[in-house]
C-alpha positions as CSV (number, residue, x, y, z in Angstrom):
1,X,0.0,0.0,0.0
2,X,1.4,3.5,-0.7
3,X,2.3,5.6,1.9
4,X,-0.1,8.9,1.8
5,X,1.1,12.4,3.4
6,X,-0.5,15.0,5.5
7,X,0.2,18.7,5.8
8,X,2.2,17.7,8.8
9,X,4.3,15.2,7.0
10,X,5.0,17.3,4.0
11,X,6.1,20.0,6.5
12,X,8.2,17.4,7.7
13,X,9.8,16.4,4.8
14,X,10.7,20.3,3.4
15,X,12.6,20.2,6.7
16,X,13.9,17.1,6.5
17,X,13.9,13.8,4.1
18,X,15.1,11.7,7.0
19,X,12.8,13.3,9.5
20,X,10.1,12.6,7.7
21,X,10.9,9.0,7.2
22,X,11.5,8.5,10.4
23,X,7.9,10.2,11.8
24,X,6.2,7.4,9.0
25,X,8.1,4.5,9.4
26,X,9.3,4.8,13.3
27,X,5.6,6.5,14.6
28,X,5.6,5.1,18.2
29,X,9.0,6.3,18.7
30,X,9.1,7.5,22.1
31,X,10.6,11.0,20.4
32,X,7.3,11.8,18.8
33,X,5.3,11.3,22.3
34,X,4.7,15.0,23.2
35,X,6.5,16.0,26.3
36,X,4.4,18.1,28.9
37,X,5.4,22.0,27.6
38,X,4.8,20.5,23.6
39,X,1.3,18.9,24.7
40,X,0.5,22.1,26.5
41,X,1.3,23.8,22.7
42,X,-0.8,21.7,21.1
43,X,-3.8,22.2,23.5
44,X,-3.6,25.8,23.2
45,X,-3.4,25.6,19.3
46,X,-6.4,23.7,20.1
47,X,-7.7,26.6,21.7
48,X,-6.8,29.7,19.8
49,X,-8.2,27.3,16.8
50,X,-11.9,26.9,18.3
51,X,-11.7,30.9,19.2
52,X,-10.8,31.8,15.5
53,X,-13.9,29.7,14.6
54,X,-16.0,32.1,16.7
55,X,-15.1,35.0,14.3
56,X,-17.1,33.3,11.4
57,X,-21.2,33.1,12.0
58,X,-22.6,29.9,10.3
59,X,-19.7,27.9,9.9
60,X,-19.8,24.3,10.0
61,X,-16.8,22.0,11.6
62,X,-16.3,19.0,9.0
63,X,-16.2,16.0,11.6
64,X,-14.2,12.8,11.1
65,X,-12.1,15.3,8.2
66,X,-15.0,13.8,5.7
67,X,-13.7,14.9,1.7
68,X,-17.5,13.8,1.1
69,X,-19.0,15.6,4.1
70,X,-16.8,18.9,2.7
71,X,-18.1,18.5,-0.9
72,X,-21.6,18.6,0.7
73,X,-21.1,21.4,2.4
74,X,-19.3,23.7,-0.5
75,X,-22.2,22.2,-2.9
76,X,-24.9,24.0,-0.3
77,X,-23.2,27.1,-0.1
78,X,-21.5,26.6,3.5
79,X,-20.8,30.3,4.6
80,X,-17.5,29.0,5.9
81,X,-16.0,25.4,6.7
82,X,-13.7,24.2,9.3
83,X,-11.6,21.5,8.5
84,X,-12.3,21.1,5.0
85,X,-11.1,18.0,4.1
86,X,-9.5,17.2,1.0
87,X,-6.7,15.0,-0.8
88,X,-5.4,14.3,-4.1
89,X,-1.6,13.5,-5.0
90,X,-1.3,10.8,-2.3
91,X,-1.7,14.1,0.1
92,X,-4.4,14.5,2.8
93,X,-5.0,18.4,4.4
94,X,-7.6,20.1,6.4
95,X,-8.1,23.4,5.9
96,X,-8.8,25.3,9.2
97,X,-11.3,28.2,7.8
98,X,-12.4,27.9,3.7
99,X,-14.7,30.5,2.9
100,X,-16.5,31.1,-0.5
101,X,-15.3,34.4,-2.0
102,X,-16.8,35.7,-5.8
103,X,-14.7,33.6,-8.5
104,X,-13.5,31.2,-5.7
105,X,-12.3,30.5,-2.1
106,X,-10.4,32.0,0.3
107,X,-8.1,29.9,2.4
108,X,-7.1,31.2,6.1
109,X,-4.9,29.1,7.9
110,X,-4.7,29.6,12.0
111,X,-1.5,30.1,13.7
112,X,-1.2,30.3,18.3
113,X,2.1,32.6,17.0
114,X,2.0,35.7,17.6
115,X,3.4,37.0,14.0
116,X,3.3,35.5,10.5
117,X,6.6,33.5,10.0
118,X,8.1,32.2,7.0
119,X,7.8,29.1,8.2
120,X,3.9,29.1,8.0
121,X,4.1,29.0,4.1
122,X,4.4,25.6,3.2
123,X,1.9,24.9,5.2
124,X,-0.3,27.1,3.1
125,X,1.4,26.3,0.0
126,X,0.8,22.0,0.3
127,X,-3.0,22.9,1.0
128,X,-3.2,25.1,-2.3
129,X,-1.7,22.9,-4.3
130,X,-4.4,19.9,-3.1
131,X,-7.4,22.3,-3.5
132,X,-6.4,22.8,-7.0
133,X,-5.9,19.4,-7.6
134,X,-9.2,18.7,-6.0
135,X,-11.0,21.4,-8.4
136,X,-10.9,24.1,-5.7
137,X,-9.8,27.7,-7.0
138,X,-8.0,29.4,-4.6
139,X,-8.4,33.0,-4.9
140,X,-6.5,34.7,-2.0
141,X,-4.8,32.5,1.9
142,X,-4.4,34.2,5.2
143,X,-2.2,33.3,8.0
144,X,-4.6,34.3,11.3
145,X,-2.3,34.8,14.0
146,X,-2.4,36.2,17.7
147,X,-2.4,40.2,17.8
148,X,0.4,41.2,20.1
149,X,-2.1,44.5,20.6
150,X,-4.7,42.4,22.4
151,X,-4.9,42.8,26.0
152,X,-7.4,41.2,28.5
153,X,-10.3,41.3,29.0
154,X,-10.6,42.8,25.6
155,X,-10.4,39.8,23.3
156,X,-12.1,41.4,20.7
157,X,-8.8,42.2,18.5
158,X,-7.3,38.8,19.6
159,X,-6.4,38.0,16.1
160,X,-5.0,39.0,13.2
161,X,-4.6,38.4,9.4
162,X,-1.6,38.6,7.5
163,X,-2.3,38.2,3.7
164,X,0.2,35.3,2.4
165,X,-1.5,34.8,-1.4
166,X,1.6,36.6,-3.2
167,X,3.8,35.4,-0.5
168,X,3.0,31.7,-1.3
169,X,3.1,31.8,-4.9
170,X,7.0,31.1,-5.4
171,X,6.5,27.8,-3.4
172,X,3.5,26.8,-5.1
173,X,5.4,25.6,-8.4
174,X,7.4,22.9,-6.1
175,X,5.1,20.9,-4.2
176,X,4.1,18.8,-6.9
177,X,7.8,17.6,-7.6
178,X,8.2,17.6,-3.0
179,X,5.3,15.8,-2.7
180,X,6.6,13.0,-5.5
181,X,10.2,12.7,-4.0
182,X,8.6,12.5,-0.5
183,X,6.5,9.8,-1.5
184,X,9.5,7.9,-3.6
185,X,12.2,8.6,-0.9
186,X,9.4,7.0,1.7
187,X,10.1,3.9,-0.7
188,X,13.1,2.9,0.2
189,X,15.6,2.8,3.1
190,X,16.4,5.5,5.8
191,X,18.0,8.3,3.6
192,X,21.3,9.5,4.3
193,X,21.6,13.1,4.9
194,X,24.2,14.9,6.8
195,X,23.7,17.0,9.8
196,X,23.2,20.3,9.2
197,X,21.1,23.7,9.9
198,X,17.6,21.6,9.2
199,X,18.3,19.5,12.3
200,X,17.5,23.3,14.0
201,X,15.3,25.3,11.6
202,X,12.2,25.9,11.5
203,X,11.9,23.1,14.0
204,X,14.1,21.6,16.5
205,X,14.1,17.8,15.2
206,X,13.3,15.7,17.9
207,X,15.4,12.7,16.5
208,X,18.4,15.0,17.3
209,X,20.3,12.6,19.1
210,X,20.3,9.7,16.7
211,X,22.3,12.0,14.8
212,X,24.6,14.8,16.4
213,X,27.6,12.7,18.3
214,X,27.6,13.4,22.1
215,X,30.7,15.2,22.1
216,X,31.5,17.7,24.7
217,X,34.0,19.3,22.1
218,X,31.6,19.3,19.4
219,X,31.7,22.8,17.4
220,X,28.1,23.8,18.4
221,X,29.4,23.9,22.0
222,X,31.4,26.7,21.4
223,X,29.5,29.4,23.3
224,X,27.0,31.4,21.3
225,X,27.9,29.8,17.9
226,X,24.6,29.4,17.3
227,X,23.1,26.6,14.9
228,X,23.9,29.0,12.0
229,X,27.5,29.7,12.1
230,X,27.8,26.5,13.8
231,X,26.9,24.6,10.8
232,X,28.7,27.1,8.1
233,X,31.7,25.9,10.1
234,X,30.6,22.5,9.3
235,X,30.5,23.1,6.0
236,X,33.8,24.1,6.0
237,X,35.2,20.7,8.1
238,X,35.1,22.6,11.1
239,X,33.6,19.8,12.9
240,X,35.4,20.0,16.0
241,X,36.4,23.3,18.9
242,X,40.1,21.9,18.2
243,X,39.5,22.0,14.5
244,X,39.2,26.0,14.5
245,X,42.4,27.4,12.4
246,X,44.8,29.8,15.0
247,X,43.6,32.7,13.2
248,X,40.4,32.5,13.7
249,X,38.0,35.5,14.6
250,X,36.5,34.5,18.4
251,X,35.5,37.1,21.4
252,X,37.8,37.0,24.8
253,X,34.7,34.3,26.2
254,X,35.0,32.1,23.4
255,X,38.9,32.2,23.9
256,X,38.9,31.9,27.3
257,X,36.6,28.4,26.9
258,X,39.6,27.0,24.3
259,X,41.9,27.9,26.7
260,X,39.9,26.0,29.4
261,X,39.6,22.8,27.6
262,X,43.2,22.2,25.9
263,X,44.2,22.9,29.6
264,X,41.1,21.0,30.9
265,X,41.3,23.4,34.2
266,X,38.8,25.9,35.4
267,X,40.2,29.6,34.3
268,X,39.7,32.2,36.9
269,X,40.2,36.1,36.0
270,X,42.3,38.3,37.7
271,X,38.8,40.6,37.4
272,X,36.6,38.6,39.5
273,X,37.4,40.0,42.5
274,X,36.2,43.4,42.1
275,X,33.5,42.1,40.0
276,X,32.0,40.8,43.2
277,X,32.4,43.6,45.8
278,X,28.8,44.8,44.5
279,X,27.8,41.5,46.3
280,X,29.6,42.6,49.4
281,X,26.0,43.7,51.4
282,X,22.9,42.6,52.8
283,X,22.5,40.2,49.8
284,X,19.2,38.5,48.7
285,X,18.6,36.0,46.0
286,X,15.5,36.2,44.0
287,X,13.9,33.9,41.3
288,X,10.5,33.7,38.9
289,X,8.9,31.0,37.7
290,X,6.2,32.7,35.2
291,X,2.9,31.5,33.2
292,X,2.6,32.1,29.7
293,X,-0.8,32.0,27.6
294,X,-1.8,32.0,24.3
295,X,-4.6,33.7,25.1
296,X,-4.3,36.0,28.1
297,X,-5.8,35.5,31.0
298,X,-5.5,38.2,33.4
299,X,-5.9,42.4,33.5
300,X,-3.5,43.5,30.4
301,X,-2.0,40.5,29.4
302,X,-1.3,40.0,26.0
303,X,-0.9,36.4,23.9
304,X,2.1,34.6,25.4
305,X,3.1,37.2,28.4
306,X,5.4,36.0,31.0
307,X,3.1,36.6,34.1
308,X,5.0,35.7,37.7
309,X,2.9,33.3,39.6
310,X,5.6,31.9,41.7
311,X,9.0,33.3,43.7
312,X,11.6,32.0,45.6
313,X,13.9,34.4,47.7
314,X,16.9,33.8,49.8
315,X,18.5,36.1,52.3
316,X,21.9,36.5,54.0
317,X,21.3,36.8,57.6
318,X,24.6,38.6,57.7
319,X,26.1,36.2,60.1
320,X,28.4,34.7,57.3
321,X,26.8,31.4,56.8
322,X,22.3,31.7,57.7
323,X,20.1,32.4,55.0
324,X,16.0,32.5,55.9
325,X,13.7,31.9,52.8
326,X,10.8,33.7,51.7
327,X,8.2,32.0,48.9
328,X,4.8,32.1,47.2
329,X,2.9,30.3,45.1
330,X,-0.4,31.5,43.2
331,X,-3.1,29.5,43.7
332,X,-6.7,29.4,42.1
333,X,-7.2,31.2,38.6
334,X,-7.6,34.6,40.0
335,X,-5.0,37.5,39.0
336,X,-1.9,37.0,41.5
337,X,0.1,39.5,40.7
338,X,-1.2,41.7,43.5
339,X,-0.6,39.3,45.7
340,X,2.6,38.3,44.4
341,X,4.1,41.3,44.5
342,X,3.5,42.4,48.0
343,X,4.7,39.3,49.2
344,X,8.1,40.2,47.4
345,X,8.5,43.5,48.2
346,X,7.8,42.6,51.6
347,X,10.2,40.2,51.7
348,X,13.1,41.7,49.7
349,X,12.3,45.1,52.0
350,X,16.0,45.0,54.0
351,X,18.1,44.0,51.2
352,X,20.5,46.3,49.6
353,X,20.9,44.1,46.7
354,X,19.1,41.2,45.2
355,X,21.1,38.9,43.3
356,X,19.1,37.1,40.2
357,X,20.7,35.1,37.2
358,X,19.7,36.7,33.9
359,X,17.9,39.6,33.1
360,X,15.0,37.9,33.5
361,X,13.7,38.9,36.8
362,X,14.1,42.7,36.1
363,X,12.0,42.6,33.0
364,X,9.1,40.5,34.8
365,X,9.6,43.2,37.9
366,X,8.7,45.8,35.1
367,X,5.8,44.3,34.1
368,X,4.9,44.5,37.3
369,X,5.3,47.8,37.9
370,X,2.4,48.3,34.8
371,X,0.2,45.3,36.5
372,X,0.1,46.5,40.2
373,X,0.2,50.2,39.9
374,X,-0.1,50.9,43.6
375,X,3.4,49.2,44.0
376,X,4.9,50.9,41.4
377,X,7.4,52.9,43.5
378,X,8.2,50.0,46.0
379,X,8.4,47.8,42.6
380,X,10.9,50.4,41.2
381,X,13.1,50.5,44.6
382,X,13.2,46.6,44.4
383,X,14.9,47.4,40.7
384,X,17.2,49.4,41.2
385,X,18.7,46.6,43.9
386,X,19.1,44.2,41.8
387,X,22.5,42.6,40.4
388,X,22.9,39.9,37.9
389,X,25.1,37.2,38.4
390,X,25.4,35.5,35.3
391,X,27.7,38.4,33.6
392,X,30.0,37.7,36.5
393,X,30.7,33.7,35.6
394,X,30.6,34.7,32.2
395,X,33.5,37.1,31.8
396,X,35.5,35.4,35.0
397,X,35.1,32.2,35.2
398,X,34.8,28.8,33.0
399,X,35.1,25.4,33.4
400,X,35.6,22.8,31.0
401,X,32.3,21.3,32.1
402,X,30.4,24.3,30.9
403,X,29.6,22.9,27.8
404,X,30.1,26.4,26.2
405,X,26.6,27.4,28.3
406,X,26.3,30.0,31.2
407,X,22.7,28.6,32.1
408,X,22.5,28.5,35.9
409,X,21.6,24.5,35.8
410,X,25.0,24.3,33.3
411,X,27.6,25.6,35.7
412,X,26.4,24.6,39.0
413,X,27.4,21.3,39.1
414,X,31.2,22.2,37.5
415,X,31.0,24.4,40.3
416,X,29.4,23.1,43.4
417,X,30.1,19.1,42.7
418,X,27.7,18.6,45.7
419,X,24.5,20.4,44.7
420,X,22.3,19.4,41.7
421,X,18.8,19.8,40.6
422,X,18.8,15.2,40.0
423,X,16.8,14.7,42.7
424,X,14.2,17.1,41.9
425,X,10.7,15.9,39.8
426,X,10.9,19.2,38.0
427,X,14.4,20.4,36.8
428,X,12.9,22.6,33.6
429,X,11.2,26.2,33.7
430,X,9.1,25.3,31.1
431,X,7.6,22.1,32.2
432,X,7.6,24.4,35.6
433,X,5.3,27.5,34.2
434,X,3.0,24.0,32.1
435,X,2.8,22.6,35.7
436,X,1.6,26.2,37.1
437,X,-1.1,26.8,34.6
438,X,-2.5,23.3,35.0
439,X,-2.7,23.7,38.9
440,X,-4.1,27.6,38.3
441,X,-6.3,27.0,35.2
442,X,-7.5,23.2,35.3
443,X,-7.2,22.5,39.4
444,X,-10.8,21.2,40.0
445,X,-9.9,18.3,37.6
446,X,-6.9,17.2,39.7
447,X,-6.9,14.8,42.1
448,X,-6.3,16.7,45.2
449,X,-3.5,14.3,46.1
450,X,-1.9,15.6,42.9
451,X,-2.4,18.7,43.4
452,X,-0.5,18.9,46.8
453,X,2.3,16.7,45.1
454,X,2.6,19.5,42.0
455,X,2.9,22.1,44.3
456,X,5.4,20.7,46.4
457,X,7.6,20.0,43.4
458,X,7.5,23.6,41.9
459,X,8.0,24.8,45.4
460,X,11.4,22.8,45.7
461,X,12.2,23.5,42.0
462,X,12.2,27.3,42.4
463,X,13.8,27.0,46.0
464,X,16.5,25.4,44.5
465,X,17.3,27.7,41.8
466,X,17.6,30.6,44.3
467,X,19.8,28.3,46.3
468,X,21.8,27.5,43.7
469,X,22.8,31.1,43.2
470,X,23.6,31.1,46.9
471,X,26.0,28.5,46.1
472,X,27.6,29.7,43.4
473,X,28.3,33.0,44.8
474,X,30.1,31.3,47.7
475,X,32.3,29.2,45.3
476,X,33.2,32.3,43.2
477,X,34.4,34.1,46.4
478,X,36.3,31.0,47.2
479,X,38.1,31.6,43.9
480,X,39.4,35.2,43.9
């Protein structure tokens, strides 16, 4: 029997020829099963798709993706269908929105992004080829996309259109000849392609590891290559960090991580010492662990906001060794960030400094400042205490272990052997702010027995990054 393909799978195969093979001939790999934070995606497409149906009165859902049931409907003049079903070309699609326009139909495909990509086209493009093929004359697509104008409770301008028909056109010439080398490559045995920028763009592949060696002096982790100049190096047989020629181009970090590893020591700078005298005080340590929504959910969120719904904050007691621990977690669906935020200024109050790791933090306190406007000034005071660590490691300090990341969870364990986040159930701020929504947003469908158990796990995830920090500040003092 001949293998058939789907917009999914064509996507797949522009990507990648192997990746594709792979997701037909190997579908129960355990790669494919949706981890929490990609199920979470998918449900909210789910979402934002049955909220984009709302915008068209008298449109009819096509269930079981029925071709027949969709010829029915465009045959009694449907004012719009969802999930037209059609297929011709060994090539199945659904069209999310096709609406009857004079000379034709007009095809809108629904994206949860926030923006019209380039990678949305051949999307578009594999469904206009089919509708031709089926007899359906295409006049004019859409990509419908979140508005990054929105902002709740207003949902009224929640999406947007972005006209794709001229867009599209260049693609439209090759899906015919795609769709047949997809289809004959799907023939035969795995295809042999060489690593390369497709294993990152659009999509990460999530057959990754059958391909990239695990080599901790692999070219891609040279700090902030990137996958694109990581793989132009590739191209060149630059496969390897030792493989770089002497002369090449690389800022001091970069150097300082070769240096590192062909002396497989940890390099310290002469600069870290005063680097850390702004640590010198009444020191507290302060981490976020955020939701983020397609569609918003509270007072002036927009689509995919970072809203804090959870802190952890350590504090020096100033006795040289004590730390007491402030925390909070938002429970129930209600707005927290009131709430929230008193408990952090309140807590933060006698610090002269606050210590975070990234930028992060001071962006989220800003939004903040916007959400609860009668803490604005205490808000503001909290801001202008805090110091980042990360800049610190990064232009004093690395060790071979690195892996050519700053990330907190990457240079703990080079650093403080003893402390790691293994014994945790959640290690990953994603899966963390997934985990948060489902306990804010779906909580009377949880076992209350779960529901204890989920909170206790974010509560020791975020207490541990704050720690962490705590930790890693002492072994940099330890090292001047």
């Amino acid at each position: 029997m001949p293998h058939r393909l789907s917009k999914s799978r064509y996507t797949a195969g522009v990507q990648c020829h192997k990746l594709l093979w792979w997701k037909v001939h190997d579908a129960n790999a355990v790669e494919l099963e949706p981890d929490k934070v990609l199920q979470d995606r998918f449900n909210q497409g789910t979402q934002v798709g049955e909220l984009a149906r709302t915008r068209f009165p008298g449109g009819v859902l096509v269930e079981g993706r029925s071709v027949d049931r969709t010829r029915t409907l465009i045959d009694g003049g449907a004012p719009a269908i969802f999930e037209a079903s059609f297929q011709a070309d060994n090539t199945f699609v659904a069209v999310d929105i096709l609406t009857p326009t004079d000379g034709g139909f007009h095809l809108t495909e629904v994206k949860s992004a926030s923006s019209q990509e380039e990678k949305h086209l051949p999307d578009v493009a594999v469904q206009m080829h089919v509708l031709k093929e089926s007899g359906i004359k295409i006049t004019s697509a859409t990509v419908m996309h979140l508005n990054k104008e929105c902002h709740y409770p207003d949902l009224s301008n929640l999406f947007q259109r972005t006209d794709v028909t001229e867009a599209v056109q260049p693609l439209l010439g090759k899906v015919g000849w795609e769709i047949e080398a997809q289809l004959r490559m799907l023939e035969g045995p795995l295809p042999d392609i060489p690593i390369g920028l497709q294993c990152h763009e659009p999509y990460a592949c999530p057959f990754m590891e059958r391909c990239w060696p695990e080599d901790p002096g692999h070219i891609m982790r040279l700090y902030n290559i990137g996958p694109k100049k990581g793989c132009n190096f590739m191209l060149t047989g630059v496969n390897r960090i030792a493989d770089l020629p002497a002369d090449q181009k690389l800022n001091v970090t970069q150097k300082r991580q070769i240096k590192a590893m062909q002396e497989n020591r940890i390099i310290v700078e002469p600069g870290l010492k005063q680097a850390l005298q702004v640590f010198d005080c009444r020191l507290g340590f302060l981490d976020f662990e955020t939701i983020q929504r397609a569609v918003p959910v509270w007072p002036g969120m927009a689509p995919w906001e970072q809203a804090p719904a959870q802190f952890s904050y350590h504090e020096s007691n100033g006795d040289g060794g004590t730390y007491k621990h402030a925390e909070y977690l938002a429970e129930g669906p209600k707005d927290c960030r009131p709430e929230l935020a008193q408990r952090m200024v309140d807590a933060t109050r006698d610090a002269e400094k606050v210590a975070t790791y990234s930028g992060f933090e001071k962006t989220r306190i800003r939004g903040l400042q916007k959400a609860v406007p009668q803490l604005k000034t205490e808000l503001e005071a909290l801001e202008s205490k805090l110091v980042d660590l990360l800049p610190v490691v990064r232009e004093n300090v690395y060790h071979p272990d690195f892996l050519g990341s700053f990330s907190l969870k990457y240079v703990l364990n080079p650093l403080v052997p003893d402390l790691t986040y293994s014994d945790l159930v959640i290690v990953d701020g994603l899966v963390a702010s997934v985990e948060i929504a489902r306990l804010l947003f779906v909580a009377g469908k949880i076992p209350r027995q779960e529901h204890e158990r989920v909170r206790h796990d974010l509560l020791n995830y975020c207490e541990r990054d704050t720690w962490a920090m705590v930790r890693v500040l002492e072994k940099l003092r330890s090292l001047q």
